[in-house]
Structures are given as C-alpha cells and as structure tokens.
Kinemage of the C-alpha trace (Angstrom):
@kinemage 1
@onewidth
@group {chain A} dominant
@subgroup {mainchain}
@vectorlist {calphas} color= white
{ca unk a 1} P -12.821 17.362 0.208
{ca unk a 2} L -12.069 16.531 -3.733
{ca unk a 3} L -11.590 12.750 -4.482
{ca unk a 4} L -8.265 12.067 -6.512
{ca unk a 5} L -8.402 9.599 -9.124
{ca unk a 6} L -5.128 7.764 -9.984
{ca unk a 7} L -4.121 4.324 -11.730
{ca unk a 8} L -1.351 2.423 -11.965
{ca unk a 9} L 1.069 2.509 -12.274
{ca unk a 10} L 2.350 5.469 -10.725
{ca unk a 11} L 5.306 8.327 -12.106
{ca unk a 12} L 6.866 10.820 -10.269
{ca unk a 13} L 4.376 13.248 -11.376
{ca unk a 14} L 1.274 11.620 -9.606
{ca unk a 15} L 3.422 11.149 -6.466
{ca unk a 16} L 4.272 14.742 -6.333
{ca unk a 17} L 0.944 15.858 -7.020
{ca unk a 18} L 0.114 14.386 -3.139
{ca unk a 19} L -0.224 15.721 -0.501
{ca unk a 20} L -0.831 14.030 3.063
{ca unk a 21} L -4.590 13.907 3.687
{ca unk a 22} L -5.627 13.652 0.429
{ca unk a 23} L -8.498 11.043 -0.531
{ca unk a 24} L -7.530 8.691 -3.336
{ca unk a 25} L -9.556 6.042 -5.394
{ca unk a 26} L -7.002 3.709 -7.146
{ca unk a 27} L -7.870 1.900 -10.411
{ca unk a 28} L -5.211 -0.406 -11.977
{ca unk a 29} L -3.003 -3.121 -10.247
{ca unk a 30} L -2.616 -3.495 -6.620
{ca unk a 31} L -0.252 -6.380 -5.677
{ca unk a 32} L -0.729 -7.823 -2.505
{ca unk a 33} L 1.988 -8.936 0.007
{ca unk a 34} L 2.626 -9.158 3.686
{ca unk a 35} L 5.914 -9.689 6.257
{ca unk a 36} L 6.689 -12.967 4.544
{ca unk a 37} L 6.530 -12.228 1.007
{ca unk a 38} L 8.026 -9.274 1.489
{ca unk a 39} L 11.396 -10.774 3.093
{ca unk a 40} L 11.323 -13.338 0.137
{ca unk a 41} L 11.417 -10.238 -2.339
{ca unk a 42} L 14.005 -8.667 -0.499
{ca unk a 43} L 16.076 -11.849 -0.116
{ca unk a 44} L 15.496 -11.958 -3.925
{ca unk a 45} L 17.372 -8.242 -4.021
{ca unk a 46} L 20.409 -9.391 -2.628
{ca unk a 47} L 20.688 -11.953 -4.168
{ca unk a 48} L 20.503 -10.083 -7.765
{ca unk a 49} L 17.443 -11.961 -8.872
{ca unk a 50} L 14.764 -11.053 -10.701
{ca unk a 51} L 11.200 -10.519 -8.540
{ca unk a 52} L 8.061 -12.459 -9.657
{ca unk a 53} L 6.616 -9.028 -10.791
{ca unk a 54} L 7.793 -5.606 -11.896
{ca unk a 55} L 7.395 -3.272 -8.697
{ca unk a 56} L 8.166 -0.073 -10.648
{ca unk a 57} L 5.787 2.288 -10.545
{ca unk a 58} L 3.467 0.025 -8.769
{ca unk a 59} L 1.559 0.159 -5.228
{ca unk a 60} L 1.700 -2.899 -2.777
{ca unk a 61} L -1.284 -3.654 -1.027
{ca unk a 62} L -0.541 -5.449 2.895
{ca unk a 63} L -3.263 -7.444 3.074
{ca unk a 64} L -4.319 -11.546 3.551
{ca unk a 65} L -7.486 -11.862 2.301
{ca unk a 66} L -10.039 -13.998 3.205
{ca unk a 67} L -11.191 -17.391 0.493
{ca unk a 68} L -13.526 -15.602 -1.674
{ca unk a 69} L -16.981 -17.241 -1.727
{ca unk a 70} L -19.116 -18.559 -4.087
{ca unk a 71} L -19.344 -15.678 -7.487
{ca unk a 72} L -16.827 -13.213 -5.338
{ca unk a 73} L -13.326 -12.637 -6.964
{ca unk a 74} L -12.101 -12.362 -3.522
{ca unk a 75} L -12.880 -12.194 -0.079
{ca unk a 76} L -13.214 -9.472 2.523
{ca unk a 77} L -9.475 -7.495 1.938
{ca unk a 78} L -8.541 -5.452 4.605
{ca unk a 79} L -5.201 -3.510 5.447
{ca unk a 80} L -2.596 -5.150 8.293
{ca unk a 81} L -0.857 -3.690 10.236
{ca unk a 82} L 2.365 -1.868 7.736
{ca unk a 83} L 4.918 -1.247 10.366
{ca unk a 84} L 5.639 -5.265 9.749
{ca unk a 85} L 6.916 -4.597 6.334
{ca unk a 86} L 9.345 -1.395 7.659
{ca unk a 87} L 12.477 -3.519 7.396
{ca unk a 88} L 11.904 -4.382 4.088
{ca unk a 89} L 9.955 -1.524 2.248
{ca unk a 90} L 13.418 1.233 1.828
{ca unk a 91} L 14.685 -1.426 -0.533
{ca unk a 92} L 12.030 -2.122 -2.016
{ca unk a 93} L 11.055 1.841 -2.934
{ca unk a 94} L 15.157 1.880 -4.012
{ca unk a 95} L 13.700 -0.838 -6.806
{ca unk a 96} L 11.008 1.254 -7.777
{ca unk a 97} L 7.988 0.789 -6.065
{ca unk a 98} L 5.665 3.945 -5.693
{ca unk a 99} L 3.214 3.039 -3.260
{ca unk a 100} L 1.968 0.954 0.037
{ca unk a 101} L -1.212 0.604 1.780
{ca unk a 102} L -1.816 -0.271 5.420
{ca unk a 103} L -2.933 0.490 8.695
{ca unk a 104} L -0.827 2.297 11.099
{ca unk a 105} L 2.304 4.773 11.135
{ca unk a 106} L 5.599 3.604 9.512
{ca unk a 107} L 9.230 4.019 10.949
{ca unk a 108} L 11.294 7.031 10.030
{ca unk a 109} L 13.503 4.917 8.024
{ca unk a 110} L 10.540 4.558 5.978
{ca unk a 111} L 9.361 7.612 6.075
{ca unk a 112} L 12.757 9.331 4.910
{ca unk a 113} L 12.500 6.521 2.018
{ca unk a 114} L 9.570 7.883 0.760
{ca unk a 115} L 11.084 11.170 0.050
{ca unk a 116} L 14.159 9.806 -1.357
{ca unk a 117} L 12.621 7.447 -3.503
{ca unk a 118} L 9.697 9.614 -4.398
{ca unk a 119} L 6.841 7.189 -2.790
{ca unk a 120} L 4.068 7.332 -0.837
{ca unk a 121} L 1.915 5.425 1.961
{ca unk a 122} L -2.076 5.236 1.787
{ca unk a 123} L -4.054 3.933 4.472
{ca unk a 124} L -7.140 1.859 4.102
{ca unk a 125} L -9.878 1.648 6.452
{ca unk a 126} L -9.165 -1.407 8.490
{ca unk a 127} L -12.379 -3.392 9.519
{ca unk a 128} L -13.957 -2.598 5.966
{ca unk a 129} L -12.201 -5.530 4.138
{ca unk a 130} L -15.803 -6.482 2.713
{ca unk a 131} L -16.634 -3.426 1.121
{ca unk a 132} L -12.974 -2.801 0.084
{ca unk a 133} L -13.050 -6.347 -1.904
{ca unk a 134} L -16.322 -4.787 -3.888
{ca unk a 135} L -13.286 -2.808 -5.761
{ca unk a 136} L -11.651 -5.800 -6.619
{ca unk a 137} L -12.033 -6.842 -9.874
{ca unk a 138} L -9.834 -9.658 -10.986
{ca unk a 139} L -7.401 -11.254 -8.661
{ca unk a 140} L -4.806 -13.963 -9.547
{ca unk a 141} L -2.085 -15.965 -7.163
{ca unk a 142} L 1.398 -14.561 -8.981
{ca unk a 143} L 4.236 -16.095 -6.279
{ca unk a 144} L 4.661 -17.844 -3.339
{ca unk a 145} L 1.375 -20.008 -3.176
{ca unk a 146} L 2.889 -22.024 -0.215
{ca unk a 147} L 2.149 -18.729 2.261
{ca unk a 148} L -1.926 -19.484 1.805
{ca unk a 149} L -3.699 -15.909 2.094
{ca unk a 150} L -0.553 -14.368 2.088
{ca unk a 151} L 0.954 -15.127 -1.390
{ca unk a 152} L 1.643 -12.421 -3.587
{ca unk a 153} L -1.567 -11.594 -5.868
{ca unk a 154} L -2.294 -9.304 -8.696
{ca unk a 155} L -5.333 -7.343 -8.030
{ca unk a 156} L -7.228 -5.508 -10.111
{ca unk a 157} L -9.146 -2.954 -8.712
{ca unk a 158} L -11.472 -0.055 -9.411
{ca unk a 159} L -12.200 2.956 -7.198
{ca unk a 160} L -10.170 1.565 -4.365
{ca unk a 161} L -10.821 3.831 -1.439
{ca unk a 162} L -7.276 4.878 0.265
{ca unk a 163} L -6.142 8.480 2.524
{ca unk a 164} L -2.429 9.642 2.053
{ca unk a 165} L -0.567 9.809 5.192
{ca unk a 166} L 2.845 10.189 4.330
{ca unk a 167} L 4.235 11.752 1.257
{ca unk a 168} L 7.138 12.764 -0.354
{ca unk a 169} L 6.942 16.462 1.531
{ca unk a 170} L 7.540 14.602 4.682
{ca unk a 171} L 4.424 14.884 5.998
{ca unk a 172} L 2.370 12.648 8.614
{ca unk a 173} L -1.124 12.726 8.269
{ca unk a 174} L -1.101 11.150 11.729
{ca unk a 175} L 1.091 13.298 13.330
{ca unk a 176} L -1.012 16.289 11.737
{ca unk a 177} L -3.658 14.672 13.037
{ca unk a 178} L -3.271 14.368 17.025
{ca unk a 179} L -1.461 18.180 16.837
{ca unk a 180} L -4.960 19.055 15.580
{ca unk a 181} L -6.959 17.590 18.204
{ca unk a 182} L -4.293 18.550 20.845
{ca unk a 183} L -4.272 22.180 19.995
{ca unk a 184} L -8.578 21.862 19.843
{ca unk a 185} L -8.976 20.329 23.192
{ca unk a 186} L -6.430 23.303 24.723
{ca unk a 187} L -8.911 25.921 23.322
C-alpha cells in the first residue's frame, strides 16, 4: 500500500483526499495534549478566550512523553488512549482543528464531528513511542507547564508514521476491520 505524505497544516483538500486505511507520514507541527489540557482549551472556548496556539488546520497529538535523555529532543512518544479527549474534541474541530492521533475508537459524537467539521483521526502504533520520537525534531513546552508530561508542546516532526481510521466519509477503519476478519473466519 502507497505511503501518503502530508504536512501541516492541513486544508480541506488534504482531508478529503483520505480515506480510512490509508498510511500517512506527517511532517510539520504536531501539538501535543491530553484529557487535561484539553478541558483547559475547551474551558478557554467558553469563555471567549484566545487558546495558547492556533488549532486551525492543525493535528493534535494525545500523547505524555517521557523526559528526553541526554542529546534526544524528546523521549519515547507514544499515543494514549483518545476516547479520553471525546468530550472535548467536537468543539475543538468546530474551532478548526483538522486532525488527532491516538489509540483506540472514538465516540460517535466524534465521529459525526469529523464529517461536519471536515477532520480526521490517525492512529499511532502504541508501544512504539521510541521509534515514533526518532520523527521528532524540535519540541518546545507552549502552555500549561504545571501538567508535567502532559503540557501542551509544539512538535516538530518528520515522517511521522500514522493509519487513518476515521474520515470525513464516515468510515471506521476498525469497524472495517473486525467485519473483515468476521466474514474470513465464516469462510
């Protein structure tokens, strides 16, 4: 299967150009954030503030990373668990974020989101956080310090390794997935 290169940040046009199951390398800005951060952006929302970054266009990455050790920008980076961030990721896509990347299946709140809002969820493979930080390039605390791994960073990243599983279309890569296997195991 063809490899899809795509930076950041994203337009309509590279979201519709997805499809469920497709492999993607990301180059560009990833900013990280988790449960926490995420209801502080949200809070944020309501309140008519302004975030600590622009989310238009750009992907969020769920991940705490590990302290990065001596000559690493970062260390190991893998994906947590997304359906954490479900309450707060519709609003967030409303605001103009593009993209998320995880571990797991998201809500159908979410889901319908993502075709409303024209967005889309990656996963990345979880228990390869120390190969997945070999794509990080620069990485720099932006907000919320106080939450220790979990503060919002700016990543930069090249030929970040992520699998569409949901898309605009609807689709579930999961879902696709198991009906697959179900259907091979009755032949």
């Amino acid at each position: 299967m063809a490899i899809i290169n795509i930076s950041t940040p994203l337009t309509d046009d590279d979201i519709i150009s997805l499809r469920a199951g497709d492999n993607i390398k990301i180059s560009g800005t990833l900013y990280t954030a988790r449960d926490a951060a995420h209801k502080r952006l949200v809070d944020l929302i309501k309140k008519g503030k302004d975030l600590p970054m622009d989310i238009k266009g750009q992907i969020i990455y769920y991940v705490g990373p590990a302290p990065e050790k001596p000559g690493q920008v970062i260390g190991s980076a893998g994906p947590t668990t997304s359906y954490r961030m479900d309450p707060y990721a519709p609003i967030l896509m409303e605001h103009g974020l593009k993209g998320m990347i995880g571990k797991g299946s998201r809500s159908m709140d979410v889901r319908d989101a993502m075709v409303k809002y024209k967005a889309v969820y990656f996963a990345a493979i979880g228990g390869a956080g120390a190969l997945l930080a070999k794509c990080v390039k620069e990485s720099e605390i932006i907000a919320y310090e106080d939450l220790g791994p979990e503060a919002i960073r700016k990543l930069t990243v090249e030929a970040f390794p992520v699998t569409v599983v949901n898309d605009i279309y609807g689709n579930d890569l999961y879902e696709e997935g198991i009906k697959k296997y179900n259907i091979e195991q009755i032949n």
